[in-house]
Backbone as CSV, one residue per row, in Angstrom:
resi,resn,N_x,N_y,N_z,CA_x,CA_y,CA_z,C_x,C_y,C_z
1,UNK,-9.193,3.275,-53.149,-9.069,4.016,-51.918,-7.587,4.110,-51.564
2,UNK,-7.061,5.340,-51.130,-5.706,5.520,-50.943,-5.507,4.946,-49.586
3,UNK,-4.812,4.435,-49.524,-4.285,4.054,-47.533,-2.556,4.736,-47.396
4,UNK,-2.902,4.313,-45.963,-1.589,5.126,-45.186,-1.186,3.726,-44.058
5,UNK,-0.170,3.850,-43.366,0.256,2.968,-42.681,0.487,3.837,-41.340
6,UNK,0.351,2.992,-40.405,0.648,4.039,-39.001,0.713,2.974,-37.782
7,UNK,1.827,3.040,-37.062,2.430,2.013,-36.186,1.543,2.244,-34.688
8,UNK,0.875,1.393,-34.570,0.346,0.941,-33.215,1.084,0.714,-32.214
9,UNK,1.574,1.418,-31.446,1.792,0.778,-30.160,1.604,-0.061,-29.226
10,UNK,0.496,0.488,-29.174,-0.441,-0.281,-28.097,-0.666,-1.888,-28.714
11,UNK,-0.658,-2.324,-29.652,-0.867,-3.323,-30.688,0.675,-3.706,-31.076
12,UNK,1.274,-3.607,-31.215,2.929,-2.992,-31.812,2.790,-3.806,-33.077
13,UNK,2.135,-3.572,-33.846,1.771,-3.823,-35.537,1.576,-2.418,-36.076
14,UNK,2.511,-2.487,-37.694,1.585,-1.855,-38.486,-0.078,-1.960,-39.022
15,UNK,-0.713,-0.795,-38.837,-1.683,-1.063,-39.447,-2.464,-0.124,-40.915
16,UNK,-2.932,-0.530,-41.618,-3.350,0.087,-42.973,-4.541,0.612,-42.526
17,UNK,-4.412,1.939,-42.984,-6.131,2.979,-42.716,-6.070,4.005,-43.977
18,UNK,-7.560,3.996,-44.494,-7.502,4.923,-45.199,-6.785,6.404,-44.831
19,UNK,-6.403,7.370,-46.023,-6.154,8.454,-45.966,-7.150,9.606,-45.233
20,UNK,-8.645,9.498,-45.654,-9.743,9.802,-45.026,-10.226,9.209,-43.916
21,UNK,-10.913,9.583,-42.719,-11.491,8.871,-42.117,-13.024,9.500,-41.593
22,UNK,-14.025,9.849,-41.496,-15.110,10.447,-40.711,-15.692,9.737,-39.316
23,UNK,-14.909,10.551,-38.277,-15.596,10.114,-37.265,-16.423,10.698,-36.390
24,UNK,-17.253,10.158,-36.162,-18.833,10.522,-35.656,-18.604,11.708,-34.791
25,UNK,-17.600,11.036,-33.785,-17.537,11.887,-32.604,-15.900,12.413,-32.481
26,UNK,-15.576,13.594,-31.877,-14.667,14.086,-31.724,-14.393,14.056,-30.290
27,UNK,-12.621,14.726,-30.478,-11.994,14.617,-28.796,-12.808,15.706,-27.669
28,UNK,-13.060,15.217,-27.169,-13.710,16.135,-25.796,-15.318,15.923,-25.798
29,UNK,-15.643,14.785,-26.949,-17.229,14.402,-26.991,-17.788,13.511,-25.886
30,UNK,-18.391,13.958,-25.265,-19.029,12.726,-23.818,-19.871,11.726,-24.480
31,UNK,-19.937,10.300,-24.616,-20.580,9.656,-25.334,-21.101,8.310,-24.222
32,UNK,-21.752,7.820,-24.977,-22.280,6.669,-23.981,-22.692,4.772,-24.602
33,UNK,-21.652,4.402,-23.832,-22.138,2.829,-24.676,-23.856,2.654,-24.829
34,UNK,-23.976,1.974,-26.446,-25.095,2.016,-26.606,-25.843,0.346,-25.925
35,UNK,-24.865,-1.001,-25.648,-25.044,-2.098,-25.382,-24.810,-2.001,-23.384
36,UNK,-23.844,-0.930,-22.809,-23.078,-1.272,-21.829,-23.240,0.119,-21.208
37,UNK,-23.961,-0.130,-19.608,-24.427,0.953,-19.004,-22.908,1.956,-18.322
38,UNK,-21.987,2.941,-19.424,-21.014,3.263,-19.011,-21.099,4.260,-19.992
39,UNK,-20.686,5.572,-19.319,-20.584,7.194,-20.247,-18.776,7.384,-20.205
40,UNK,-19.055,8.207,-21.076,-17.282,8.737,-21.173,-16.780,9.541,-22.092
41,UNK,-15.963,10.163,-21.691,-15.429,11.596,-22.793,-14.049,10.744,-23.689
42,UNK,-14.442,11.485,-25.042,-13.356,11.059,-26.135,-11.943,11.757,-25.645
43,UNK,-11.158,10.969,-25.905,-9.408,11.698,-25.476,-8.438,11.282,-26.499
44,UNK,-9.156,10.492,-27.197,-8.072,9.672,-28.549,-9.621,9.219,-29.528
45,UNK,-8.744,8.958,-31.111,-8.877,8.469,-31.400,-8.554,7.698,-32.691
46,UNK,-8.745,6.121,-32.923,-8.003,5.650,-34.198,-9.038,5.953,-35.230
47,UNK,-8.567,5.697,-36.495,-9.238,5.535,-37.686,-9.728,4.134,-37.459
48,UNK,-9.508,3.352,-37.537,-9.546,1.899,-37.282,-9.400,1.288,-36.360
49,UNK,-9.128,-0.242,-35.837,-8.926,-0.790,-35.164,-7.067,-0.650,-34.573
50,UNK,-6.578,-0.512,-33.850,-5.702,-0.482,-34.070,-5.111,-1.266,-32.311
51,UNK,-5.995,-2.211,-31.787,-5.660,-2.628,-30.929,-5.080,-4.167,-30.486
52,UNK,-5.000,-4.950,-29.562,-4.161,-6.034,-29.827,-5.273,-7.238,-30.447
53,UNK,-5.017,-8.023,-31.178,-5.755,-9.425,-31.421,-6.187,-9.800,-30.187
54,UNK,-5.872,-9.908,-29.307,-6.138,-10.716,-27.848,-7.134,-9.963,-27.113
55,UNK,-7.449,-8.786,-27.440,-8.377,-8.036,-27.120,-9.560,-7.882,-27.915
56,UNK,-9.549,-8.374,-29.228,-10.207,-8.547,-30.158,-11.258,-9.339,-30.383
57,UNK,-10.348,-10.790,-30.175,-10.963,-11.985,-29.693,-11.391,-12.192,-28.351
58,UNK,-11.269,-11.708,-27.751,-11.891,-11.534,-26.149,-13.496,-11.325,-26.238
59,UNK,-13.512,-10.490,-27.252,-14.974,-9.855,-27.732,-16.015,-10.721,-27.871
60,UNK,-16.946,-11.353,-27.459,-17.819,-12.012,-27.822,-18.366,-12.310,-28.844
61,UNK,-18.334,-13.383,-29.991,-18.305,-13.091,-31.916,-20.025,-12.279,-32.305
62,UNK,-20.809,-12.652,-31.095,-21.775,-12.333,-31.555,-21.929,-10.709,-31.392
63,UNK,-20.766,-9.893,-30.703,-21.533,-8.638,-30.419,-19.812,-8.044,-31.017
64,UNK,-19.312,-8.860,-31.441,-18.097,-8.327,-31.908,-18.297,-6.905,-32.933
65,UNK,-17.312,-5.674,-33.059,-17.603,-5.059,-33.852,-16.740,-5.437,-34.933
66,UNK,-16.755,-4.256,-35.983,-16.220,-4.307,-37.253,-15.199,-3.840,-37.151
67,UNK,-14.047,-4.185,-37.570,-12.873,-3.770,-37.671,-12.575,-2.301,-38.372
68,UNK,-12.975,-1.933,-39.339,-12.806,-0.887,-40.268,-13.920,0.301,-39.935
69,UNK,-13.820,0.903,-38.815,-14.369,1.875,-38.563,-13.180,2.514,-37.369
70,UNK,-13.918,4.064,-36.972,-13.225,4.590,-36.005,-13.292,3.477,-34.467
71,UNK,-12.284,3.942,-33.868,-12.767,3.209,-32.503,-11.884,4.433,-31.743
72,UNK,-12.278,4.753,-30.342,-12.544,5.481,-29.443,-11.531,5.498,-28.204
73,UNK,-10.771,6.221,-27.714,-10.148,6.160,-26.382,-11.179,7.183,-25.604
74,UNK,-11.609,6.241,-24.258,-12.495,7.406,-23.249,-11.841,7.537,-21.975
75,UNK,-11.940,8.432,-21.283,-12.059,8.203,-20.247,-13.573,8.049,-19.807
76,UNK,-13.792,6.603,-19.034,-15.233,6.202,-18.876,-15.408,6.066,-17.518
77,UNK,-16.662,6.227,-17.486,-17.364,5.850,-15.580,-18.547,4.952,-16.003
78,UNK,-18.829,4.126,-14.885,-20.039,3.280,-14.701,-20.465,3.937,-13.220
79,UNK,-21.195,3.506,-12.749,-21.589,3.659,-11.236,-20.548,3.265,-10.532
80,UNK,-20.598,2.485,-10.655,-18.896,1.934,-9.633,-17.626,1.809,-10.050
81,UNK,-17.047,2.701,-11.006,-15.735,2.609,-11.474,-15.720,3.835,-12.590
82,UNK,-14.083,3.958,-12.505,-13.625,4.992,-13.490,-12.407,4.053,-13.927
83,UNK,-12.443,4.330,-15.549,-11.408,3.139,-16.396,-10.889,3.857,-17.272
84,UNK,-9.955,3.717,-18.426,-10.187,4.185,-19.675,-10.784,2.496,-20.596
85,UNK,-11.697,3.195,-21.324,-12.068,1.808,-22.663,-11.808,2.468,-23.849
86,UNK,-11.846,1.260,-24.815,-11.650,1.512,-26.096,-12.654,0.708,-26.997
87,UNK,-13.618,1.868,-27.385,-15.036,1.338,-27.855,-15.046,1.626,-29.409
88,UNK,-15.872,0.885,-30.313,-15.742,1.237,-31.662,-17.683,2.061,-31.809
89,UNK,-16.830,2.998,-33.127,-18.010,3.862,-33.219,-19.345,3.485,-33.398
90,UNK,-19.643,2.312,-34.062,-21.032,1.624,-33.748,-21.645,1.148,-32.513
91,UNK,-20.729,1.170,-31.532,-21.069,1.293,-30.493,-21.354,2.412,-29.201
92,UNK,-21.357,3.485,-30.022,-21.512,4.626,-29.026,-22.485,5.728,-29.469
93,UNK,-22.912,6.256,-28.586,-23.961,7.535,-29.093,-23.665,8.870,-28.134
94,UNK,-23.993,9.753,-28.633,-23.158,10.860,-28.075,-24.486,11.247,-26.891
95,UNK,-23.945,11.717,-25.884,-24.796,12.343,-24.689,-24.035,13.103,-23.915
96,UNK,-23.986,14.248,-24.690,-23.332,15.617,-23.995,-24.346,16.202,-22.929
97,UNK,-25.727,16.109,-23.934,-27.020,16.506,-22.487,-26.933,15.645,-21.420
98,UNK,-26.326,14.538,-21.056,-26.104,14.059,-19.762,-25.237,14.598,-18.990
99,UNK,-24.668,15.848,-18.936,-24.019,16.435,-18.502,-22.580,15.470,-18.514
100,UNK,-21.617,16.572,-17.120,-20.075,16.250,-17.088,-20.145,14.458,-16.619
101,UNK,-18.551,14.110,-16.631,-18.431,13.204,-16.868,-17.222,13.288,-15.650
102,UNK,-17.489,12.550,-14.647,-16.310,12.638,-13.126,-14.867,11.926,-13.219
103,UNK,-14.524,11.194,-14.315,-13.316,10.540,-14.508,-12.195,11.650,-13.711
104,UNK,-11.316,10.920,-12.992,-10.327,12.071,-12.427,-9.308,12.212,-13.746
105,UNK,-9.100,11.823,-14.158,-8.132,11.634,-15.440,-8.848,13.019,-16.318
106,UNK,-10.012,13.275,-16.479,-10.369,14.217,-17.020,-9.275,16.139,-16.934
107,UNK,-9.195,16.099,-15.983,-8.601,17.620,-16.140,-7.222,17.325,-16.550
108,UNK,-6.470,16.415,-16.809,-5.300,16.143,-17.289,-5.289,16.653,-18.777
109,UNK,-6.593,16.785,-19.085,-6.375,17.270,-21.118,-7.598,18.055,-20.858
110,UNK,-8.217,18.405,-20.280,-9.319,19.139,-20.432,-9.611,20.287,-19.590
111,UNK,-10.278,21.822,-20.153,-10.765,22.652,-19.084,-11.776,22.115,-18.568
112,UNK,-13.383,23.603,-18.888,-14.491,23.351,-18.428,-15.036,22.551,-20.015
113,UNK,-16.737,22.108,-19.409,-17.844,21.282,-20.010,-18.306,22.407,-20.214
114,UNK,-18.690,22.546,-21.956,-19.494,23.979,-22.340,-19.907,23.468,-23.677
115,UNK,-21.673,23.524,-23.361,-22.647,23.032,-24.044,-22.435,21.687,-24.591
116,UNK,-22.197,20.578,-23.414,-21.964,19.323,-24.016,-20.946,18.558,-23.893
117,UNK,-19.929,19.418,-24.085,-18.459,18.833,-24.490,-17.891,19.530,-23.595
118,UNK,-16.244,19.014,-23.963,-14.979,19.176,-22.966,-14.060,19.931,-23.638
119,UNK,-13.645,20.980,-23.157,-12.969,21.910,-23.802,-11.498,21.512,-23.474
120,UNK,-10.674,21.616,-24.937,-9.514,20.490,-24.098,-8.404,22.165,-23.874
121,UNK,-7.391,21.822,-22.872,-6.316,22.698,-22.313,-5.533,23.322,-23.972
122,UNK,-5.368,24.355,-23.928,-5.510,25.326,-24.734,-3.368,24.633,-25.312
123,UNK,-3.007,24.593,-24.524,-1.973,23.744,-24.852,-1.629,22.476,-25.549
124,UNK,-2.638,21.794,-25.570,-2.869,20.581,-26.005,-3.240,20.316,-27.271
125,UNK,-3.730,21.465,-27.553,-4.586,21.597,-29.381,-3.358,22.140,-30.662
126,UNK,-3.489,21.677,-31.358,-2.752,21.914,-32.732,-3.176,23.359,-33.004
């Protein structure tokens, strides 16, 4: 498998990720923890893990995920709060039929919600 290297910030480590990656869900996908009653639209995302150890281990070992998959930047809501999290793809399932998603952070990268998803600002796209 070919890898690539790509500097974390947020982590401030290099980290190794394949050249390929397939991830489930894309930017502007509304998705919903599958363990943790909280929805949220995609706005990033890594190939991998690419966040700090200390956040890692925070994780509970028994519900810990896998390192070597995509993981997720959202903007997320629960009933009582709007956050951003950073969830890995075994942990999420997509629910665009739950309609929009109220994060105020949302119109900062995004237009309208059309059929599901978040149409991101026409500026913002490659």
């Amino acid at each position: 498998m070919q890898v690539s290297q790509f500097f974390s910030h947020q982590a401030g480590r290099h980290i190794e990720v394949p050249l390929r990656r397939l991830a489930r869900f894309g930017v502007g996908d509304v998705v919903r923890h599958k363990m943790f009653d909280f929805r949220g639209v995609v706005f990033d995302i890594d190939p991998t893990f690419a966040n700090s150890e200390e956040w890692y281990e925070a994780i509970p070992q028994d519900i810990r995920p896998e390192r070597d998959q995509p993981y997720y930047h959202l903007f997320a809501e629960s009933d009582d709060a709007y956050y951003v999290a950073y969830v890995s793809q075994q942990n999420l399932t997509g629910d665009g039929i739950g309609g929009p998603v109220d994060h105020p952070n949302i119109a900062e990268m995004f237009d309208e919600f059309v059929d599901g998803r978040y149409v991101m600002h026409p500026g913002l796209t490659h």
